[in-house]
C-alpha positions as CSV (number, residue, x, y, z in Angstrom):
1,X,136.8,89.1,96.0
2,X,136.2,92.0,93.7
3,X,133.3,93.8,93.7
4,X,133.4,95.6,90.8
5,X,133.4,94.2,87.2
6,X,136.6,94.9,85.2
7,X,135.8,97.3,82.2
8,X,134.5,96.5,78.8
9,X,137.3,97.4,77.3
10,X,139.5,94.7,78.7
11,X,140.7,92.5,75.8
12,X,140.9,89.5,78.4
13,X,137.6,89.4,79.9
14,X,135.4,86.4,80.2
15,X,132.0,86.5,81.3
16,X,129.4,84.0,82.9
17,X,126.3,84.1,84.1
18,X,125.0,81.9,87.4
19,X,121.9,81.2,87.7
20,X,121.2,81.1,91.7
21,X,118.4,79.2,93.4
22,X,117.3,80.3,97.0
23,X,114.4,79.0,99.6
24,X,113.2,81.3,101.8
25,X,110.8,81.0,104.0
26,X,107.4,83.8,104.8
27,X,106.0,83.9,107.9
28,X,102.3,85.7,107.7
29,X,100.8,86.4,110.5
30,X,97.5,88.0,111.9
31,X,96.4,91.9,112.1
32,X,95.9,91.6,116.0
33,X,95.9,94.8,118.3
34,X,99.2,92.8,119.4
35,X,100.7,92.2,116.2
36,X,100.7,95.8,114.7
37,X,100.9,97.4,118.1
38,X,104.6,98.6,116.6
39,X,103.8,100.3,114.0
40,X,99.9,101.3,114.4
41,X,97.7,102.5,117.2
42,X,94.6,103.1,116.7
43,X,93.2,106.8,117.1
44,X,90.4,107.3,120.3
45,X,90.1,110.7,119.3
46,X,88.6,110.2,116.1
47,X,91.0,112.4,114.3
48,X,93.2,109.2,113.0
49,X,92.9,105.7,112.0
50,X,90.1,103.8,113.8
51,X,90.4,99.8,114.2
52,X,88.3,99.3,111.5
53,X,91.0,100.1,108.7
54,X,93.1,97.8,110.4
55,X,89.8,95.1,110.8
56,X,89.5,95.8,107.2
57,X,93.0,94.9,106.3
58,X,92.6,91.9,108.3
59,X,89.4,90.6,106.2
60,X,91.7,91.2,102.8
61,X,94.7,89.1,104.3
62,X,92.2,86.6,104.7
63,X,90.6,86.8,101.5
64,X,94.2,86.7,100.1
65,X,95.1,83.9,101.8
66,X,92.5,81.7,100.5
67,X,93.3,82.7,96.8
68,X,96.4,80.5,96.0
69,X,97.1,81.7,92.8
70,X,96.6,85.6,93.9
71,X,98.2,84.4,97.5
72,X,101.3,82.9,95.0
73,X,102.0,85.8,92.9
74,X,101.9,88.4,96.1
75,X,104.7,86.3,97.9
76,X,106.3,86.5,94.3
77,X,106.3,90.3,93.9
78,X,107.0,91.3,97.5
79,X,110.3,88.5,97.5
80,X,111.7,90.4,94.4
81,X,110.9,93.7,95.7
82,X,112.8,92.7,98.9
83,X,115.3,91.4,96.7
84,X,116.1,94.0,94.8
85,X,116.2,96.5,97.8
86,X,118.6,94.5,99.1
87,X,121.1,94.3,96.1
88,X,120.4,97.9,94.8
89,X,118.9,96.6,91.4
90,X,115.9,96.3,89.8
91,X,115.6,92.9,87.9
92,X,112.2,94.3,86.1
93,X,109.6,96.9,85.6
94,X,108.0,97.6,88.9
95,X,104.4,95.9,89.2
96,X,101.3,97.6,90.6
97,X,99.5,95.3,92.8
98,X,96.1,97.0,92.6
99,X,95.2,94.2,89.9
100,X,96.0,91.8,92.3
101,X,94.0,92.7,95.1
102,X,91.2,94.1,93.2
103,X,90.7,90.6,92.2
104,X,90.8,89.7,95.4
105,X,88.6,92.5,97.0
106,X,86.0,92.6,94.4
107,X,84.9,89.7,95.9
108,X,84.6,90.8,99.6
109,X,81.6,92.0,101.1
110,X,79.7,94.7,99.2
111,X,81.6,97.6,102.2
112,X,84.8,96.2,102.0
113,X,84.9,95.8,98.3
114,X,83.5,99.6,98.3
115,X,85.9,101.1,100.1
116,X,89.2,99.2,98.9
117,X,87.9,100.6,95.3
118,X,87.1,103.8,96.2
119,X,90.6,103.8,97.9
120,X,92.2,102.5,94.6
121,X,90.2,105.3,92.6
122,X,91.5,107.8,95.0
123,X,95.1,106.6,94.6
124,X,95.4,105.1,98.4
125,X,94.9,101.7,98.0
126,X,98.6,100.9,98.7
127,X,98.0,103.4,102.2
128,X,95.3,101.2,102.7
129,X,97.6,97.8,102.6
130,X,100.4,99.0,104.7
131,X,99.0,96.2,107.5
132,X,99.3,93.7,105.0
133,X,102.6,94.4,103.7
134,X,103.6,94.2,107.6
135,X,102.1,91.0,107.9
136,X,104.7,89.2,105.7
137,X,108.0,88.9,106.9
138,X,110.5,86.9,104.6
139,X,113.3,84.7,106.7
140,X,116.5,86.0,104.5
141,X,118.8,84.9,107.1
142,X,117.3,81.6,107.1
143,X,117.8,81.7,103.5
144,X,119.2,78.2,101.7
145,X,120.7,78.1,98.8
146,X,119.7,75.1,96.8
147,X,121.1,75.0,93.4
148,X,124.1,77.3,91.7
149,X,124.8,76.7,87.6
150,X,126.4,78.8,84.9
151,X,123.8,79.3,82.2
152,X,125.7,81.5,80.1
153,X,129.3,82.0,79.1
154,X,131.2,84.4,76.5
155,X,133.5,86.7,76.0
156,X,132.8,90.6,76.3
C-alpha cells in the first residue's frame, strides 16, 4: 500500500475521506510510592521533590476523578494528544489544560488550591501534573476498531 498521496496535479485522482471509529481503553491508576517509583523518588535531602508534590498530585487525580465532565474532556485531550504523536499530525490547535484543572483545583482545600494557582501563575502548573499525566495509560494495542465509513468523496 502506498504511503504517500499521488500529487495534486494528477488529472486522475479521486479522493475520499473515512471517517474511523476506535475504542480504547484508559487505565488510571493511583500516585503510590509503588506506582511512580519509575519515574519519581522522592528527595530525603530536601534539595528535591518531597512526597508531598506527589501527595498533592494524588488529591487532584482524585478531585478529577469525581468531576465527570472535567474527568471526560481530560481523557479527550490526552487521547488526541497521544494520537497525534503517534501519526505525526496535529488534528487541531493545541489546548491548555490549566482551564481544566483550575476548575477542578479551585475547589480543593484552601493549600492545595493555593499552590496549584500559584504554580499556574508561575507557569509550572503542567510541572506540577507530570504524576497525573503518568497516571493514565491508554491501551492502543488493545485498540478496536468499531465503525469505518466514507464521509466524503470528490475529485482533486
Amino acid at each position: 500500500m502506498a504511503t504517500n498521496p499521488p500529487q495534486k496535479d494528477s488529472h486522475s485522482m479521486l479522493e475520499r475521506t473515512c471517517r474511523v471509529v476506535l475504542d480504547v481503553t484508559i487505565h488510571i491508576s493511583k500516585i503510590t510510592p509503588e506506582n511512580v517509583a519509575d519515574y519519581f523518588t522522592p528527595s530525603e535531602t530536601g534539595t528535591g521533590l518531597s512526597w508531598e508534590w506527589a501527595e498533592r498530585q494524588n488529591r487532584l487525580l482524585h478531585a478529577l476523578l469525581k468531576d465527570e465532565a472535567s474527568l471526560d474532556e481530560f481523557l479527550r485531550l490526552i487521547t488526541k494528544d497521544e494520537l497525534e504523536v503517534m501519526t505525526n499530525t496535529v488534528y487541531a490547535k493545541p489546548q491548555s489544560d490549566d482551564e481544566l484543572f483550575e476548575r477542578i483545583y479551585s475547589n480543593m482545600d484552601a493549600e492545595d488550591a493555593l499552590y496549584f494557582q500559584t504554580a499556574k501563575d508561575e507557569g509550572l502548573l503542567g510541572e506540577n501534573l507530570e504524576l497525573i499525566y503518568k497516571a493514565f495509560v491508554i491501551g492502543w494495542k488493545e485498540a478496536a476498531i468499531k465503525e469505518v465509513r466514507v464521509i466524503a468523496t470528490g475529485e482533486v
